[in-house]
Structures are given as structure tokens and as C-alpha cells.
VOGU-3710 file (C-alpha; in Angstrom, 3 decimals, decimal comma):
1> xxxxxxxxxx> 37,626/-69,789/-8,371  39,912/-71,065/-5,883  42,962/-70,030/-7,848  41,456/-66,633/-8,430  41,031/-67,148/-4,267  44,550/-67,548/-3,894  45,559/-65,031/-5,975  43,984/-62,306/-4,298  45,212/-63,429/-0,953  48,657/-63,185/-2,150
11> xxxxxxxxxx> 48,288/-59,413/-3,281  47,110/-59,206/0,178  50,207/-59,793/1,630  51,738/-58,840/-1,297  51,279/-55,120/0,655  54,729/-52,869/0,951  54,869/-52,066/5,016  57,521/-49,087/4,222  55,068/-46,459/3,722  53,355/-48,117/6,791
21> xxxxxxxxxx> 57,128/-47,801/8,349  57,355/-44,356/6,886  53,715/-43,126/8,567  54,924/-44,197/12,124  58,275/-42,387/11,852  56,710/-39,453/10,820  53,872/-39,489/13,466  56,768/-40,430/16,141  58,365/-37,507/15,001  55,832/-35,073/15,009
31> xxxxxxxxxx> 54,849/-36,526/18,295  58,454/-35,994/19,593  58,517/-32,168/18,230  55,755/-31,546/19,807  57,021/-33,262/23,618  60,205/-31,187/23,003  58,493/-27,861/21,832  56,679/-27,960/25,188  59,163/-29,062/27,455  61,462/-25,874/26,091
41> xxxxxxxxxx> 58,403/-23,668/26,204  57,771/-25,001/29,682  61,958/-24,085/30,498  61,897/-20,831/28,542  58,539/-19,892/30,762  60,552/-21,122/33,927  63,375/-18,966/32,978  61,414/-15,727/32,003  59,893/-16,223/35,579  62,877/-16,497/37,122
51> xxxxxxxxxx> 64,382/-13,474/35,223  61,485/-11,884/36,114  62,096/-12,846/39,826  65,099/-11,563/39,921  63,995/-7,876/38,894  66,836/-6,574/41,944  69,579/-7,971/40,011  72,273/-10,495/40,696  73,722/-10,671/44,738  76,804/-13,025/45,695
61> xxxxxxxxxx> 76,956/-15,086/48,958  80,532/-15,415/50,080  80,532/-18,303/52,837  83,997/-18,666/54,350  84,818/-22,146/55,387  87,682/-23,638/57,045  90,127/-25,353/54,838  89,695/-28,950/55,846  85,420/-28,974/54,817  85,994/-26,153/51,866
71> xxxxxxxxxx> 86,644/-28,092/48,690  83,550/-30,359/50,580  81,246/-26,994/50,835  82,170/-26,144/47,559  80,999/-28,833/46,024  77,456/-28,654/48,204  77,683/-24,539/46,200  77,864/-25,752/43,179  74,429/-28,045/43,922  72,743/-25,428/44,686
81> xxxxxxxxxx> 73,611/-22,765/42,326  72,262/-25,478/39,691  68,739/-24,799/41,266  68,959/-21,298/40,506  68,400/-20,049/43,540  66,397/-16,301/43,835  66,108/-14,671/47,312  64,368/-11,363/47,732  64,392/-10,823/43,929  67,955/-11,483/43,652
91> xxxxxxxxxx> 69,723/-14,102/41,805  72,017/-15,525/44,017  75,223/-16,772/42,813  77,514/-18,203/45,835  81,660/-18,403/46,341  83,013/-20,363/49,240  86,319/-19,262/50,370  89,000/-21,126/52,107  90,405/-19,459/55,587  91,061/-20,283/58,795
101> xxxxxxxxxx> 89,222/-20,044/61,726  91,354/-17,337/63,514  91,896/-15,057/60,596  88,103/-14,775/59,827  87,853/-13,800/63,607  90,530/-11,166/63,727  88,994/-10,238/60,467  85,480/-10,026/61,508  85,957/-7,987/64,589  88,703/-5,990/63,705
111> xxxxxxxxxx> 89,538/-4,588/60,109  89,153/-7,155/57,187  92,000/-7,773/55,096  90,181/-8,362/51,694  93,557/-8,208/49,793  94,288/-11,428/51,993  90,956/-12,561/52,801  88,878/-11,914/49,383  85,591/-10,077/50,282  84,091/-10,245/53,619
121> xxxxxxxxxx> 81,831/-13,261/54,083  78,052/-13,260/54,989  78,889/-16,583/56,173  81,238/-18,549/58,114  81,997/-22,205/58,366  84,230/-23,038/61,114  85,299/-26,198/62,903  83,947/-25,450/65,516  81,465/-23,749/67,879  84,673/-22,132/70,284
131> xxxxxxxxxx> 84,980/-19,692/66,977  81,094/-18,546/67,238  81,435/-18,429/70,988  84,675/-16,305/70,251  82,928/-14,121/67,917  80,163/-13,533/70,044  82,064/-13,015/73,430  83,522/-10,408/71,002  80,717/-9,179/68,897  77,432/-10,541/69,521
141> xxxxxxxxxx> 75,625/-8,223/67,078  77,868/-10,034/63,903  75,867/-13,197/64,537  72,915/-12,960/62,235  71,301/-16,453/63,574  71,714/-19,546/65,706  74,636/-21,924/64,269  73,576/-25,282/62,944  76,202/-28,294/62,438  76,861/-29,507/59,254
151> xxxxxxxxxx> 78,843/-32,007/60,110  81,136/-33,484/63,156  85,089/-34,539/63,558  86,036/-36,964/66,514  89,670/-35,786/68,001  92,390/-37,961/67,551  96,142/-37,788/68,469  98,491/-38,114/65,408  101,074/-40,389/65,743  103,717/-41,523/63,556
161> xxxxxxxxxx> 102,973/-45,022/62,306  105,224/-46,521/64,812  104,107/-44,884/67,940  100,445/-45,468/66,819  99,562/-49,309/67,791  101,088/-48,659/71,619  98,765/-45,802/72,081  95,725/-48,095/72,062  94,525/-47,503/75,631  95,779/-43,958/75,683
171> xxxxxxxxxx> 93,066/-41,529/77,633  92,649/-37,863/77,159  92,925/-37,669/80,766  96,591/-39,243/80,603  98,146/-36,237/78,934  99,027/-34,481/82,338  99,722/-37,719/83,650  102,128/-39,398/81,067  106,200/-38,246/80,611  108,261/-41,318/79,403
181> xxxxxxxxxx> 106,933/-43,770/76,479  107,819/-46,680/78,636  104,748/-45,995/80,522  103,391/-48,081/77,324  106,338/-50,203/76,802  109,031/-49,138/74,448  112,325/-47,273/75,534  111,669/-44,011/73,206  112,264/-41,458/75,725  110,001/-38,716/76,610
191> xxxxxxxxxx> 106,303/-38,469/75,685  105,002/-35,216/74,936  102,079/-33,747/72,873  102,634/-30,308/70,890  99,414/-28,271/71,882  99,940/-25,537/69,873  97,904/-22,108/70,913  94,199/-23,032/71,925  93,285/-19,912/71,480  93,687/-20,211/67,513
201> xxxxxxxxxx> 93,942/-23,902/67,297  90,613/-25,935/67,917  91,807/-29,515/68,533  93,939/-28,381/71,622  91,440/-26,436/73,030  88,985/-29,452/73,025  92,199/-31,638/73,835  92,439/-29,186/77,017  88,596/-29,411/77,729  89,023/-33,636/76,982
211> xxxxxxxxxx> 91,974/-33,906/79,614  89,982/-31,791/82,577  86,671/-33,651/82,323  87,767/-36,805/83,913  84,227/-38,593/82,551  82,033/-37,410/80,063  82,302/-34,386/81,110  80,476/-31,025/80,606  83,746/-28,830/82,185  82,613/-26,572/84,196
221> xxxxxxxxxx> 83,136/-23,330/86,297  83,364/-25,048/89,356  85,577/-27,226/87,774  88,000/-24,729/86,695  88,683/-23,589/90,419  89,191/-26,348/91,503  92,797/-27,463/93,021  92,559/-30,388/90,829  92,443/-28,308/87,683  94,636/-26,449/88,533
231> xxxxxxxxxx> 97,037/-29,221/89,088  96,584/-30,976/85,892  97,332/-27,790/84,015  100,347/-27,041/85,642  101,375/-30,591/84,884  99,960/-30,513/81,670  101,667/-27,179/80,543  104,806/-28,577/82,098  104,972/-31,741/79,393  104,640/-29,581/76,732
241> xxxxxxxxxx> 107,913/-29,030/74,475  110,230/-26,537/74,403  109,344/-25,427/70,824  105,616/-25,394/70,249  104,270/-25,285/66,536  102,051/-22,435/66,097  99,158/-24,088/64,450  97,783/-28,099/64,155  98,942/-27,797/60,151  102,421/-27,068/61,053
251> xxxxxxxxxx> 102,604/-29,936/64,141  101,284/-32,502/61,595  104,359/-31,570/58,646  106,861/-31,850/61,550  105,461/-35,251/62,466  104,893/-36,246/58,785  108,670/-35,112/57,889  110,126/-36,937/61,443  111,843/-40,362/60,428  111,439/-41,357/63,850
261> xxxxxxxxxx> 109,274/-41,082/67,229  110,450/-38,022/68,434  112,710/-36,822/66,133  110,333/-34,096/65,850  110,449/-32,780/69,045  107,231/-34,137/70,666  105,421/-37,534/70,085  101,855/-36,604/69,354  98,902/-33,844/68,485  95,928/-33,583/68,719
271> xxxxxxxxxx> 94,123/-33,278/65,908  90,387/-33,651/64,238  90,085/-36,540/62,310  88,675/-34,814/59,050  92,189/-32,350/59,056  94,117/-35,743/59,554  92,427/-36,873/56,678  92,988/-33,956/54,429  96,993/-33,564/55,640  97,421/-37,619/54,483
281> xxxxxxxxxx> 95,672/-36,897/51,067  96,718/-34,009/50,099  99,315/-32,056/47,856  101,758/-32,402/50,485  100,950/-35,344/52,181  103,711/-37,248/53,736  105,660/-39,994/52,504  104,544/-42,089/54,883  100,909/-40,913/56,642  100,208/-40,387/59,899
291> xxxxxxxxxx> 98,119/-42,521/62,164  95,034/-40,922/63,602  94,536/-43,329/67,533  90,909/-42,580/68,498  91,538/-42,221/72,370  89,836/-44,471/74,559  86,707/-43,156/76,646  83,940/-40,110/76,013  85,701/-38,526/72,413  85,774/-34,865/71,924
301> xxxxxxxxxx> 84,127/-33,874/68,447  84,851/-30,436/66,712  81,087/-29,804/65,478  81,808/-27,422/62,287  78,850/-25,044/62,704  77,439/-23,243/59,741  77,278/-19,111/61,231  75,307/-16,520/59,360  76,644/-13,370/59,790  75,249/-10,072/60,312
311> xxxxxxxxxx> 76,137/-6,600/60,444  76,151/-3,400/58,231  77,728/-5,838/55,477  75,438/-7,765/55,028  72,295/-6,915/53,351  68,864/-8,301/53,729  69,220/-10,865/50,628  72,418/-11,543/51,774  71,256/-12,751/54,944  68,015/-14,371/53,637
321> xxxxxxxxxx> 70,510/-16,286/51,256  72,804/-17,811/53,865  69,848/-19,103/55,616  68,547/-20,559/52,756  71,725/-21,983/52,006  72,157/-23,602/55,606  68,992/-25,545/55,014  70,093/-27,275/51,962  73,490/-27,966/53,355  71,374/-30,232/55,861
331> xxxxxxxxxx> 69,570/-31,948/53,405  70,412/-35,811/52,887  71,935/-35,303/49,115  74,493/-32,766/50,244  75,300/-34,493/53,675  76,702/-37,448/51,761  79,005/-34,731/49,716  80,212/-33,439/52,800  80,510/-37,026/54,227  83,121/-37,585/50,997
341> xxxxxxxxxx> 84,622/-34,857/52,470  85,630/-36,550/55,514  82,809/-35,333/57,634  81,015/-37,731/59,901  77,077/-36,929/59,195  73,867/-39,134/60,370  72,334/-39,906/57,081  74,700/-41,668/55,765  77,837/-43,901/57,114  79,811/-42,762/53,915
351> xxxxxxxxxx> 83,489/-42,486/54,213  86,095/-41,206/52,017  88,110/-44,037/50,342  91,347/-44,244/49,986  92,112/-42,529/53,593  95,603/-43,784/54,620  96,329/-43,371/58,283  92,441/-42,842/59,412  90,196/-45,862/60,174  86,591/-44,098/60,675
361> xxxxxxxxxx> 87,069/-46,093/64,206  83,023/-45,905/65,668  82,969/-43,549/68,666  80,627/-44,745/71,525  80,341/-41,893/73,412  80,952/-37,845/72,930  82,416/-35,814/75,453  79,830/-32,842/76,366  81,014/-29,563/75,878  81,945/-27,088/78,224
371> xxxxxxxxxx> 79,249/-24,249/77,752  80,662/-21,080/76,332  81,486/-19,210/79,090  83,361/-22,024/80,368  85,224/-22,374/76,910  86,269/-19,279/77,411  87,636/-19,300/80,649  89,183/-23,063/80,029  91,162/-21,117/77,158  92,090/-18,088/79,333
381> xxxxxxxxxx> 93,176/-20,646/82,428  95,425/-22,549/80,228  96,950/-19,238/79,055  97,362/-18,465/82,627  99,605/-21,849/83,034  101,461/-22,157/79,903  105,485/-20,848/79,821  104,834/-19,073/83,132  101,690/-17,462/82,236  100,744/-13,464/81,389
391> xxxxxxxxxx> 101,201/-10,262/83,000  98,061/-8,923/83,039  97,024/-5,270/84,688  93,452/-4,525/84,717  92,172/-0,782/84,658  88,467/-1,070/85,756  85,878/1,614/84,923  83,835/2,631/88,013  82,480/6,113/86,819  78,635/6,413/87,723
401> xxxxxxxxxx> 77,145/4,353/84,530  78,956/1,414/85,861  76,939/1,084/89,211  74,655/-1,255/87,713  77,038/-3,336/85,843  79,485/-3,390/88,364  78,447/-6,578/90,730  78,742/-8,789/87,151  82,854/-7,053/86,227  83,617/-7,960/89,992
411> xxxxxxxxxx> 82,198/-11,606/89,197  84,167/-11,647/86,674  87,577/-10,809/87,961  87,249/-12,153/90,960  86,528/-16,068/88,829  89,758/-14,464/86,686  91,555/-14,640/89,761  90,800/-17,440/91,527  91,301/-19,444/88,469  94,711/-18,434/86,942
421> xxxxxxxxxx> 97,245/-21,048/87,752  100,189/-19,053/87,649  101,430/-15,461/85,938  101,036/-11,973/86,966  98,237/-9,776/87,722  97,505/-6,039/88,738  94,089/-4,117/89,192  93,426/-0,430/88,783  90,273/2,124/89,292  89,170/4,775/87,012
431> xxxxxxxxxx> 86,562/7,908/87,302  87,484/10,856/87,636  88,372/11,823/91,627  89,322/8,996/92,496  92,364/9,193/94,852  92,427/12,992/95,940  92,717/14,936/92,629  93,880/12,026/90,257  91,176/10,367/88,843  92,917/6,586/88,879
441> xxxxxxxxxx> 94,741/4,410/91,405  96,545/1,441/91,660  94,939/-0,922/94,424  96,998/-3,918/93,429  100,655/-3,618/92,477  100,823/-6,211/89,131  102,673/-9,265/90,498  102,574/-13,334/91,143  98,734/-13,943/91,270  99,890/-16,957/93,578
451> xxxxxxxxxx> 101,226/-14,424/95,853  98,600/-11,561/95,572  95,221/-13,709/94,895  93,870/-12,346/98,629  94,626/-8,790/98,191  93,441/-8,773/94,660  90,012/-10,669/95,993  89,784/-7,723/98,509  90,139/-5,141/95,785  87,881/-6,569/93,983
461> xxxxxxxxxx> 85,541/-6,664/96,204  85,580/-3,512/97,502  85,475/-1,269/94,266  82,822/0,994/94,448  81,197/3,866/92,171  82,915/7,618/91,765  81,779/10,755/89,227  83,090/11,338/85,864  85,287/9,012/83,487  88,723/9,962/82,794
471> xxxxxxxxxx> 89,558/7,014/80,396  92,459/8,516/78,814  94,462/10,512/81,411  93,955/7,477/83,378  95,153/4,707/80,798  98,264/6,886/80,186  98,968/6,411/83,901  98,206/2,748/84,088  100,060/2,317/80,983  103,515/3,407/82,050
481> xxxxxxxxxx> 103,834/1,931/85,084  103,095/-1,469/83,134  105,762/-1,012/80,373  107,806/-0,114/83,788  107,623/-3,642/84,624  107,229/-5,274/81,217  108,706/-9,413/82,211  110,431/-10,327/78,720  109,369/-13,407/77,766  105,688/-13,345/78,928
491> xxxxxxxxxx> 102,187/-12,120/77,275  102,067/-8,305/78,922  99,052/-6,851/78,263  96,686/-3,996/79,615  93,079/-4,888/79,908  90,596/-1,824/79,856  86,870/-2,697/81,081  84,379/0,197/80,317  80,962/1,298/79,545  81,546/5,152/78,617
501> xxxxxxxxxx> 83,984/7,849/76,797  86,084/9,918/78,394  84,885/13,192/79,514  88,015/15,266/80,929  91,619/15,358/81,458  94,353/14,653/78,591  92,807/14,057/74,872  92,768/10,774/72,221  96,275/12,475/70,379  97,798/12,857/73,441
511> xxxxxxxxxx> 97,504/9,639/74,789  98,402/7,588/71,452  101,932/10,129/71,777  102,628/8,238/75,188  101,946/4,946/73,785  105,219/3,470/73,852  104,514/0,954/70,516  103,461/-2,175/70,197  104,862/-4,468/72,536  102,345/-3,950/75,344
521> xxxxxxxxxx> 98,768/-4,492/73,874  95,813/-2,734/75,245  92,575/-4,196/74,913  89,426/-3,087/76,035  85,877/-4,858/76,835  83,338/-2,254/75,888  79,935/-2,933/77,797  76,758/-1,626/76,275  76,470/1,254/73,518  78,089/4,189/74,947
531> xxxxxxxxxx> 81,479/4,126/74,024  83,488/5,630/71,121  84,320/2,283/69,729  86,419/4,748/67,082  89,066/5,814/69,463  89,248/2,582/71,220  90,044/0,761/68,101  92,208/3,236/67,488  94,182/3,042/70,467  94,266/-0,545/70,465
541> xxxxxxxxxx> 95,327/-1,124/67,037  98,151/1,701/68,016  99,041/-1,137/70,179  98,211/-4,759/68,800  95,328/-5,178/71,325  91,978/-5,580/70,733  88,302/-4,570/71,284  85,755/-6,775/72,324  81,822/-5,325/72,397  78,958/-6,607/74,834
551> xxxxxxxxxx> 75,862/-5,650/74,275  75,310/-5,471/78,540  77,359/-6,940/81,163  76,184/-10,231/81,126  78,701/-10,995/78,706  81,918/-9,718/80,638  82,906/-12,710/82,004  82,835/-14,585/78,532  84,705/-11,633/76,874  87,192/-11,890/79,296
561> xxxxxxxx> 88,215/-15,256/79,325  88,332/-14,705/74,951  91,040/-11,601/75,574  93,096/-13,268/78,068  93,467/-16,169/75,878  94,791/-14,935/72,838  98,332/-14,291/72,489  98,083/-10,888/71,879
//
């Protein structure tokens, strides 16, 4: 019995376990099927929905960004075209292109270039918020909502490495101060720093802003007219070198291809820390990289606002899109890509790695901004110092429709005035009868504001409100007599400030035939929605000026600081 026992327990575990095997595999299998039948049910559902979403069809977001953050925005594109992101029933597919700051405002407010530009944007990244104070000062209607940082960029000053380590209680405030490098020890000779145009360059116009604060600033109005300002940008304009780059990118190659301090014709530039980072990394980086010297004291920070545009380009998904797209730029995940990009964000303390010449040095304290009025006029005082200043002659509209507007353009000339440092200027009245039977005159010959600041004040002050509007008889006038006394070598420019058309005397083809070419731009500040916008473009693109529109005349005085600090 016991054998017969032991028998049967060994055919008990005598038992094959492959079929056992084989039953589990097959379960786990059908099991599996099943997991993955749903999940691509669940995908293909997700997918008909979304197809179904997007019953209006396909719609591309173009952001333009500035080069320095747009491989970085790129990347934070491609993240969130892998969400498949539908707006208003429209798939949205997005392409970030690379362009700088001043071309995307000439382009915006005057005619886009899309064989240069690509397509016009329905978004802008700049590096900084002077471009959507620009744009609005010019434009306000072609700013579809309020900017929101993405990011922020101390200033630095871009040395070569062996200027760099002497520099290391250098002050913003010293620029206007500081001539010879023996001021910091070595025998190198003179110290200069290449500002190239603020108007189109953003690290010398916060540079500027850095050197007239004296603290932590904000710059302000009363700041500008003050003798003090004025002192430090004569002094300040007169350490500047003979031969100026014309942008940041171009300083920092001359530095980067200079063997020696100074062999480049200037010592330092300013320059944001995240375009530092991309000209030492780059495809044409330099031999040996520049050092980026984080200045001592409150540190100017370019603030690389995200703009959504607006405007007869932009549709309603468009704009729906780029604020969509704004918000997940801000969120933690694509911070820390922009952060890789060289971008200084709160969530994370990321930093690129390798990053020859920059050392992510901790800033304590940020200068506050000038507000934008103030930028504007900042940029329009330092045009008014720099190589002698411009010759500027006003022709002011004081038909009827300006009586209300017309306390706010004396405001603004009369701050104009009292601010400009040195250069020429000239003021002149339009309506229609204005002196006896011509409907202009000239109450201020165009001359040295230093010499005529109290007669142009009194002019100012004094212009009052006549019938009619005789725009174009009246700019032919005004024209000639300042191509009569064009200065070679300065910015000449006429400056047109009105709220209406013209309504009598010679016509549009007639005045463009007196135009005498481009050499001496008009530009015009158009107040409010009367005016044929048409012909002024026309005339000022006759000329290389410009057109700037405010919606009322609040926004003269910002509009007019933006004209008279461009070049052109």
C-alpha cells in the first residue's frame, strides 16, 4: 500500500507545467491584445475628435523671435505642436522665425518685406519691452494684448579676455566718467565703449538708461532735463569712437577678431548676457571668447517680452493661438528649455553648459526701467547729443480739429526742446490763413537749439488755432527751405504733426514732384483717425521717413521721442 502510496505521489509531480506555461502566455497575450486594442481605440477616438475639432481646417502661427532666444523658442514650438493644439476649430501648426528686433518694427509699421522676412508674424518675441513701446508709440492698434516676459538677460560689457579681470568694479555710471584705462591700472590708452544706435540696438539703449540713473533708478522725465543729464550725455557721446558699429553683433566680431585691447577701435560693449552667450558658441564664435563683466551696482536686464499682434492680418484663431501659446511658454517644462537657451527664468537656476566667457554671475539688484514715455525720450535725447546731433524742423498742424489736442503737441515740443543737448531745431504753423494769404509760417528759423531754446519755448507756447488745413501746399514750403539748409553730416529730417487731410491748395502729385529725393526724410505723427494714412505713407516712403499713428494725443509725446530717435 505504501509503495502503491508513493507511486501515485510521484505521477503527481510527475505533471508537465508547459501546457500550464503555455495557458499563461496565451491568457497574457490575450490580456495584452486586449490593453492595446483599447488604448488605440481610445487614440483613434482622440484623433477622430480632434479631426473633428478641427472642422475650419489647418491655421499657422508665425511667432517672430529675436535671434539670440529663437533656436530656444523653437524648441518650446515643437512641445507644443506635439499636444496637438486646436484653437477655434483650427489645427494649429506653429513656425518661429528668426529676425531682429528693428526689422520686424520697420516691417510691422511700414510695408513687410516677406521675400526677406518670410510671412508676417502674429507674434513677436523681442528682447525687449523698448521694441513694444516702439511699436506702440507707433501703432498702438498692432498690439493685440499686454506683453508677458518669457525670460530676462542681465547687461554686461564685453571685454576681451585681457581687459576683463580690471573691469571688476566698473559702474554703469562710469561710462561718461572714464577716458584712459589707467583709471584701472594698466597703460592701454584710451577707454571707450562702442554704443552702437540705441534706437535699433537694445543693450545701449538700456546701457544709456543704466549710466543716467545714478541708483536704482527708474529714469525719469525730470531727470532728462536736468543739467546733469545733460552733462553726462554730452560727455558720454563725446567718449564714443570715431567709427561706431552699427549693431551689438557687429561690435562683438570686431572685439572677438581684435588680438589686443583696443586694436579694435574701442575697449568694450554693452551687451545682454544671453547674445554674449550665443556670439561665444556659435558658428562663428571667436577663437578666443569674449568675457561678459557683470557691472557692479543695480544691473539693467533686457526682459524679452512675448507680443501678440493684431491687426487686419491676423485673424481671430490666429490671435486666440498666440495667446494660447504665451501661456505654455510660461509653464515650468518650457522655462527650463528656454533657460538652456541662455535665458535667466525663476523656476529653475538652469544654465547652459559649456558657456565660455559668461559666468551666470548672481545679480542682486535690477535697475527699474524708465517708463515708456521716458524710453522714448532717453532714446531721442541721446540722438540729440551724439556726432553733433539732428536738424530737425517741425511743421505743426493747428487747423480747427487740433484745438483740443493742441495743449498735449505743445507739451510735447516744448519737453523736445528743453531736453535736446545739442543739434538743430526749427518750428513751423500750418492751416490754411495763416500769415496773410499763405496758409504756413516759419516762427522759428531751424538753428542751434542751444542758441534758440527761448524763442522756440515762446513759439511754442503761443501757437494757437486757425481754419482749414493746407497740409500739402504747406509741407512743400517747409520742405524747401529745409533742403536749403540741409548740414552734411547730420540726421536732417522734417517732422509733420497732424490730425486731418488736406483740404485746399496744391494736390498729393504735385507735392511728391517737389520732393527733392531721399536725403531729407519726412515723417509724420498722425493723431486720431482722420487722416489719409495712404498719402502720408506715400509721401514719406517718397522720402525714407516714416509714419507713426496715435490713436489720440496722449500718445504724441511718446511718438515723438520714437521718430527723433531713429536714424532716419
Amino acid at each position: 500500500m505504501s509503495r502503491h502510496r508513493s507511486l501515485r505521489a510521484k505521477v503527481r509531480r510527475g505533471i508537465a507545467k508547459w501546457p500550464v506555461a503555455i495557458v499563461v502566455v496565451v491568457v497574457l497575450i490575450g490580456l495584452g491584445w486586449g490593453a492595446w486594442s483599447w488604448i488605440g481605440g481610445v487614440l483613434d477616438r482622440r484623433a477622430q475628435a480632434q479631426a473633428q475639432d478641427c472642422n475650419e481646417g489647418d491655421s499657422v502661427l508665425r511667432v517672430a523671435a529675436t535671434p539670440s532666444v529663437a533656436e530656444a523658442v523653437a524648441e518650446v514650438a515643437r512641445a507644443w505642436s506635439v499636444t496637438r493644439p486646436v484653437v477655434y476649430d483650427h489645427c494649429i501648426t506653429i513656425e518661429v522665425i528668426s529676425t531682429d528686433s528693428s526689422a520686424v518694427l520697420d516691417g510691422l509699421t511700414g510695408t513687410w518685406d516677406s521675400g526677406k522676412l518670410g510671412e508676417r508674424p502674429h507674434a513677436w518675441v523681442p528682447d525687449s519691452m523698448l521694441w513694444a513701446n516702439r511699436l506702440s508709440a507707433l501703432n498702438a492698434k498692432l498690439v493685440g494684448g499686454a506683453p508677458k516676459s518669457i525670460g530676462t538677460s542681465p547687461l554686461l560689457l564685453a571685454a576681451p579676455e585681457a581687459g576683463a579681470p580690471v573691469l571688476k568694479e566698473f559702474r554703469w555710471t562710469d561710462m561718461p566718467e572714464v577716458t584712459d584705462w589707467q583709471r584701472y591700472g594698466p597703460n592701454w590708452g584710451r577707454f571707450s565703449v562702442a554704443m552702437p544706435d540705441p534706437a535699433a540696438n537694445t543693450a545701449s539703449a538700456l546701457a544709456i538708461q543704466a549710466a543716467l540713473a545714478g541708483g536704482k533708478g527708474p529714469v525719469t522725465a525730470d531727470t532728462l532735463n536736468s543739467d546733469a543729464a545733460k552733462a553726462s550725455l554730452t560727455k558720454l557721446a563725446a567718449t564714443v569712437p570715431p567709427e561706431v558699429p552699427t549693431t551689438t553683433r557687429e561690435a562683438l566680431r570686431r572685439l572677438g577678431d581684435s588680438a589686443t585691447v583696443n586694436a579694435a577701435g574701442f575697449s568694450v560693449t554693452p551687451v545682454s548676457e544671453v547674445d554674449l552667450y550665443k556670439h561665444n558658441t556659435g558658428k562663428e564664435a571667436p577663437s578666443k571668447p569674449l568675457v561678459g563683466v557683470l557691472p557692479v551696482g543695480p544691473a539693467p536686464v533686457a526682459d524679452f517680452p512675448y507680443v501678440s499682434l493684431s491687426g487686419p492680418e491676423v485673424g481671430e484663431a490666429e490671435e486666440r493661438a498666440a495667446q494660447a501659446f504665451r501661456e505654455f511658454m510660461t509653464e515650468p517644462g518650457q522655462q527650463k528649455l528656454l533657460a538652456h537657451g541662455g535665458l535667466r527664468v525663476e523656476s529653475t537656476q538652469d544654465r547652459p553648459s559649456p558657456s565660455p566667457g559668461v559666468s551666470w554671475s548672481p545679480v542682486t539688484e535690477n535697475l527699474v526701467a524708465a517708463d515708456a514715455t521716458t524710453t522714448q525720450q532717453l532714446s531721442a535725447a541721446w540722438a540729440s547729443a551724439d556726432r553733433g546731433g539732428q536738424v530737425v524742423t517741425v511743421l505743426a498742424d493747428v487747423s480747427t480739429s487740433m484745438k483740443p489736442r493742441l495743449d498735449k503737441v505743445k507739451a510735447a515740443l516744448r519737453g523736445q526742446v528743453d531736453r535736446s543737448v545739442s543739434g538743430s531745431f526749427g518750428l513751423w504753423e500750418f492751416a490754411r490763413s495763416v500769415d496773410g494769404a499763405k496758409p504756413y509760417k516759419q516762427l522759428v528759423g531751424t538753428g542751434p537749439v542751444a542758441e534758440k531754446r527761448e524763442a522756440l519755448r515762446r513759439a511754442i507756447d503761443g501757437l494757437k488755432t486757425f481754419d482749414g488745413s493746407q497740409l500739402y501746399t504747406s509741407l512743400g514750403a517747409c520742405y524747401e527751405a529745409a533742403h536749403d539748409g540741409y548740414v552734411a553730416g547730420r540726421v536732417n529730417r522734417v517732422l509733420v504733426i497732424t490730425d486731418g487731410s488736406s483740404d485746399g491748395g496744391i494736390d498729393l502729385a504735385a507735392l511728391k514732384s517737389a520732393l527733392k529725393g531721399k536725403d531729407l526724410p519726412v515723417s509724420f505723427i498722425a493723431i486720431g483717425g482722420e487722416v489719409d494714412r495712404a498719402a502720408l505713407t506715400d509721401i514719406a516712403e517718397t522720402t525714407g521717413g516714416s509714419v507713426s499713428v496715435v490713436e489720440n494725443e496722449g500718445g504724441v509725446e511718446a511718438a515723438l521721442g520714437q521718430v527723433l530717435s531713429t536714424s532716419a
